[in-house]
Every structure is written in structure tokens, then in C-alpha cells.
N, C-alpha and C positions, 0 to 999 in steps of 0.2 A: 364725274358730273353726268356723262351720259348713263352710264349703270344706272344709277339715280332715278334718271327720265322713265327709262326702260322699266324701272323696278317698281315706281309708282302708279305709272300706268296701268301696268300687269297687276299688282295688289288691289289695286281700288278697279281693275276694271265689274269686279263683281257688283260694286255701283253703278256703273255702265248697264250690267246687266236687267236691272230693277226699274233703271230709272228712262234708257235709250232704246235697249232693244225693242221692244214694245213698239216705240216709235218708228225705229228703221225696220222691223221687218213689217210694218205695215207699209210702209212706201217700197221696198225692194223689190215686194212680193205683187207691184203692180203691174208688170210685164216679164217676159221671159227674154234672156236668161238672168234667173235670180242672183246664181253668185257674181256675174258681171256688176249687176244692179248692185248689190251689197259690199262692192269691192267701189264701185264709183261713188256712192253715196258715205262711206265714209271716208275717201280719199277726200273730199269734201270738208267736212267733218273735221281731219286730222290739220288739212291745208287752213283751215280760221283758227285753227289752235296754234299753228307756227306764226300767221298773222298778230295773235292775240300778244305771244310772247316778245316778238320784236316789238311792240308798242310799249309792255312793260319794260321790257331792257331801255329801251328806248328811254321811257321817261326813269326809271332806276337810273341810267348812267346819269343823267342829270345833277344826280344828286351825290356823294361820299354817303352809301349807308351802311360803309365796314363797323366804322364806329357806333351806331344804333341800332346792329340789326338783333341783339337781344330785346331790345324795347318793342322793334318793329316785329319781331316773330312774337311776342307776346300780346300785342297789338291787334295784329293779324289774326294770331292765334284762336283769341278773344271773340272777333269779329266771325268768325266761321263756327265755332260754338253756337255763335246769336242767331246766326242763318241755320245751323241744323236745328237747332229750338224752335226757331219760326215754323220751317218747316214741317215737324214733324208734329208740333200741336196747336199749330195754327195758331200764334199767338201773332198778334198786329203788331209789327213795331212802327212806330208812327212817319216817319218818312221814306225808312226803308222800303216796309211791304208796297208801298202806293209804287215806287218806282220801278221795283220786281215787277211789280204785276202789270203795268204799262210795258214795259220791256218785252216781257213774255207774253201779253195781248199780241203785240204789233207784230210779234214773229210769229204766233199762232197764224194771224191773217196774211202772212205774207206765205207761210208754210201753206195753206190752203189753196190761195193761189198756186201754187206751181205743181204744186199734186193734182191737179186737175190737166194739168200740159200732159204728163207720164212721160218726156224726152229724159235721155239722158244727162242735156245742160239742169233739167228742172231739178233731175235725182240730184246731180250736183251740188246746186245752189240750195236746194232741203238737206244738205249734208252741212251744207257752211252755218245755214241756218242754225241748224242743233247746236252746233260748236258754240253759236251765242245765248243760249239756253243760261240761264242761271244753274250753275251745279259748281257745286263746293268742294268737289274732287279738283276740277280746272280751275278752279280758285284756288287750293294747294298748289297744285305747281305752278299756278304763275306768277304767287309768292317769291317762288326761285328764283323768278325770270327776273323779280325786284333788285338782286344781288350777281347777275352776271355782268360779263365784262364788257357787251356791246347787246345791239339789235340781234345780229346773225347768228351768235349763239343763243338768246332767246329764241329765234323763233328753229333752229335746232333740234330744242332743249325740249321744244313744246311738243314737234313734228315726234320724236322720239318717245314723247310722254303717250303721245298719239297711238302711235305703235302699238307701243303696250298694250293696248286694251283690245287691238284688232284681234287676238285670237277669241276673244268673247262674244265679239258685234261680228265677228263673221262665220263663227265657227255654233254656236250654242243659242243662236236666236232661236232657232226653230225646234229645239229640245225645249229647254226651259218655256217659250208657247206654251206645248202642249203639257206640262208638268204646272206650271200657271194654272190654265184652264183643269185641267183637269182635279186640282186640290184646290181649287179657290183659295192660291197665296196672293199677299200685296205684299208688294219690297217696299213699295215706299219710305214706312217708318223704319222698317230696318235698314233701306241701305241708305237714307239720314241718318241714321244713328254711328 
């Protein structure tokens, strides 16, 4: 299970990299020293994503879903398809998009606020932030989280998914930058797709 966490992280962090970096090396890169900044602001990051999975396990254990979980991964499945379609060509789903995009307003303006402080609580809490960003990678695994055995290995399972991707968001922010800029690429539609 843990391998798993690790291995999903690290495979989709190149998602990460299209869709977050961008984001975190704009705020890390607000005071010196950057790789402190970029190690606090995703420890941040990583800490709502262990949050996120205790909440699913949480409401998972509620329920027996041994015997559904081919329906519910197909369900699921289905459900993150719709979001990378949404995503990637902007198609309106009618209750959906409205509530994405209230979602993602409110943390845009709360992300704004605290980018303005430049403290390390602020790097922080714009770390936890991102973690609640809509992204259909951490909707993968917290699918997972739907099928463990308590809270604490969800949020584990998430912390570790976490991991995974830290060699990208800390290691390749600032290559990919200037290979970005430099070839006018967008990951966007690709790292939706």
C-alpha cells in the first residue's frame, strides 16, 4: 500500500509539474532562502493532503465498500475522465464547473492574501492551500483513501503520495521555469490529459 502512495505520487508528479510548480515557485521565490521556502511551502502542501485522506478513510470506513469497490472504481473512474474533459476543453458541466470554480475563487483570494504577509506561517498555509486546489491526481489517490482500513492510514497513505512528487516541486521548479518560458510550452491540456 505504501509502495503504491510512493509510486503514484512520483508517476503523476509530472502533473505536479505543469499544473503546481508554476504556482510554488512563484511564492517560494518571494524571500531568501528559496530551498527552505520550497521545502516549507510544500510540507504544507503534503500536511492537507494527509488531512484530506484521513477525512476520506474516515468517511470510507463508514461504510463496507470491499463488496462495491468495482462499481465504485468505475464510478470514480468515470467521474475523473469528466473533470479531465472539463478541464482540458472547457466544457461546462452544469453543477460541477459552478462549484469548482467557487471552490478555486475562494482559495485564489485567500492565496492572495497571504502572499502578501511573505512569513513563513503564510508560505505555509499557501502550501495547505494548493493541496485544496482541484487536481484529479489527488483525487486519484484519495479514491484509495475510500478503501483503507481507518483515518491514520489515510492520511499516511496521502502524506506518502505526497512525497512522491516532492522530487519535482523541489528539485525541477526552476529548470522547467526557464525551459517553459523559454519554448512557450503550456502543460495544461497535456498534464489533464
Amino acid at each position: 500500500m505504501w509502495l503504491t502512495a510512493l509510486l503514484i505520487g512520483f508517476a503523476g508528479s509530472f502533473h505536479c509539474l505543469g499544473m503546481c510548480s508554476p504556482l510554488a515557485m512563484a511564492v517560494t521565490t518571494l524571500r531568501k532562502p528559496f530551498f527552505i521556502n520550497r521545502l516549507v511551502y510544500n510540507s504544507g502542501r503534503i500536511f492537507m493532503y494527509g488531512l484530506l485522506g484521513a477525512l476520506v478513510s474516515a468517511f470510507g470506513s463508514l461504510f463496507r465498500l470491499s463488496g462495491f469497490q468495482n462499481i465504485l472504481t468505475i464510478v470514480l473512474g468515470s467521474v475523473l475522465i469528466i473533470l479531465g474533459l472539463a478541464g482540458s476543453s472547457h466544457i461546462r458541466i452544469p453543477l460541477l464547473s459552478s462549484v469548482i470554480l467557487r471552490i478555486t475563487s475562494r482559495i485564489k483570494s485567500l492565496f492572495a492574501r497571504f502572499l502578501q504577509e511573505k512569513a513563513i506561517l503564510s508560505i505555509t498555509i499557501m502550501g495547505m492551500l494548493n493541496g485544496l486546489l482541484p487536481c484529479g491526481l489527488t483525487y486519484l489517490a484519495l479514491t484509495y483513501c475510500l478503501t483503507v482500513a481507518n483515518a491514520a492510514n489515510g492520511f499516511l497513505f496521502m502524506m506518502i503520495f505526497g512525497v512522491g512528487t516532492l522530487p519535482v516541486m523541489l528539485g525541477f521548479t526552476s529548470v522547467i521555469h526557464v525551459l517553459i518560458n523559454r519554448f512557450n510550452f503550456t502543460f495544461r491540456n497535456l498534464s489533464t490529459v
